[in-house]
C-alpha positions in Angstrom: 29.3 70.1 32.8 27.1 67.0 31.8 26.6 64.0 34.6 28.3 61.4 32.6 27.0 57.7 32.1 29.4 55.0 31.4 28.4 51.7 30.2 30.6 48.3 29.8 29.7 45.6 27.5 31.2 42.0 28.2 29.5 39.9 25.8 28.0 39.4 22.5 24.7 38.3 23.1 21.4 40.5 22.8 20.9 40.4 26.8 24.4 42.0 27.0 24.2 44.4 23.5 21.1 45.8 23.3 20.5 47.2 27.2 24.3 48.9 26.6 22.5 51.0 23.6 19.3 51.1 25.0 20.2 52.7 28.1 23.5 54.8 26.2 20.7 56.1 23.6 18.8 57.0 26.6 21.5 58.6 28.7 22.4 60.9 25.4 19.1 62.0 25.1 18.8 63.0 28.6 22.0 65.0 27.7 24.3 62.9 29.7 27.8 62.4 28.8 28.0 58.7 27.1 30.9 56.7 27.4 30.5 53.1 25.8 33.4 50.5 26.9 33.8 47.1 24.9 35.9 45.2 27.0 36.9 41.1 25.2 33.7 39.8 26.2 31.6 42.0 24.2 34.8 43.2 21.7 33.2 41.2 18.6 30.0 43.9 19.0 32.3 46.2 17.6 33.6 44.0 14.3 32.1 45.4 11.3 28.7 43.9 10.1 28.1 42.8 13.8 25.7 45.1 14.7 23.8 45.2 11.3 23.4 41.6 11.7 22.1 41.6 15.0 19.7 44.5 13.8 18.6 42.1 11.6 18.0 38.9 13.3 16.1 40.7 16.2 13.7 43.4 14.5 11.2 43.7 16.8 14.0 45.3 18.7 14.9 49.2 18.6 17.7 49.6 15.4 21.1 49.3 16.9 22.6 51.4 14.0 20.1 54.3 15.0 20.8 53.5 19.1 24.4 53.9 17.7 24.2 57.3 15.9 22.0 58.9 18.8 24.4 58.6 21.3 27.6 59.3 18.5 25.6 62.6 17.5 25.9 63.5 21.2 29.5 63.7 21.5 29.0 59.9 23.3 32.4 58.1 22.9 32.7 54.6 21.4 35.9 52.7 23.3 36.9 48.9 22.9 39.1 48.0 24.6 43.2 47.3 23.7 42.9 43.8 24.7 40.4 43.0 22.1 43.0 43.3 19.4 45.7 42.3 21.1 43.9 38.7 22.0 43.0 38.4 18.7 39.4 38.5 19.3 38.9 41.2 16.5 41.6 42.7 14.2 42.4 46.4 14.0 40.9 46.6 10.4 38.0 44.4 11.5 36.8 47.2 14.2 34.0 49.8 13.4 35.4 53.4 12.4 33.6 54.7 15.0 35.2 53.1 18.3 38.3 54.1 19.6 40.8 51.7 21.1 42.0 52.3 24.3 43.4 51.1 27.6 41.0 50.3 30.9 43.5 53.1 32.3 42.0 55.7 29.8 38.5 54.5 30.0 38.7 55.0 33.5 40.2 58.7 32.6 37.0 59.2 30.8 33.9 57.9 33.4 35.8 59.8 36.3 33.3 61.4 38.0 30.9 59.4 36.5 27.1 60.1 37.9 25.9 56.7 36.6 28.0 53.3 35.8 26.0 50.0 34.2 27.7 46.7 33.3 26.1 44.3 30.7 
């Protein structure tokens, strides 16, 4: 079994964005189990366009999209969290088709055990 690494991401800003797929990218390739966790502060991350844009607007920066698929071609879960929809921070049909919304109560299902735990 894989240690497992999960990261939460409670804001928007590149500070908060780009260390949770820097180090997730990292993790996968160190074949660790990555679980990404979006809670409302960082739910608008996961609203289509977002993380092109921010791609954009910082390219001296690694490629989100390509951080993104490293970790997905791993078996790394994307999870935002319920609340994000349900606060109307991002619709349903807004969100990414690669994140799966969940509770904090299956999140915490899927970092049990966890070797490693970051916050940004």
């Amino acid at each position: 079994m894989a240690e497992k690494c999960g990261i939460i991401c409670n804001g928007t800003e590149p500070k908060n964005v780009y260390p949770t797929f820097i180090i997730g990218s990292t993790a996968a390739s160190l074949g660790y189990e990555v679980v990404l966790f979006f809670i409302p502060g960082g739910g608008k991350a996961m609203e289509k366009g977002f993380l092109e844009e921010m791609s954009k607007a910082h390219e001296n920066m690694p490629d989100l999209l390509d951080m993104l698929e490293a970790i997905k071609e791993t078996g790394g879960k994307i999870l935002t969290c319920e609340l994000v929809t349900k606060l109307g921070i991002v619709k349903k049909e807004d969100l990414r088709d690669d994140t799966r919304i969940v509770s904090a109560a299956e999140f915490l299902g899927e970092i049990a055990g966890a070797d490693i735990t970051f916050a940004f």
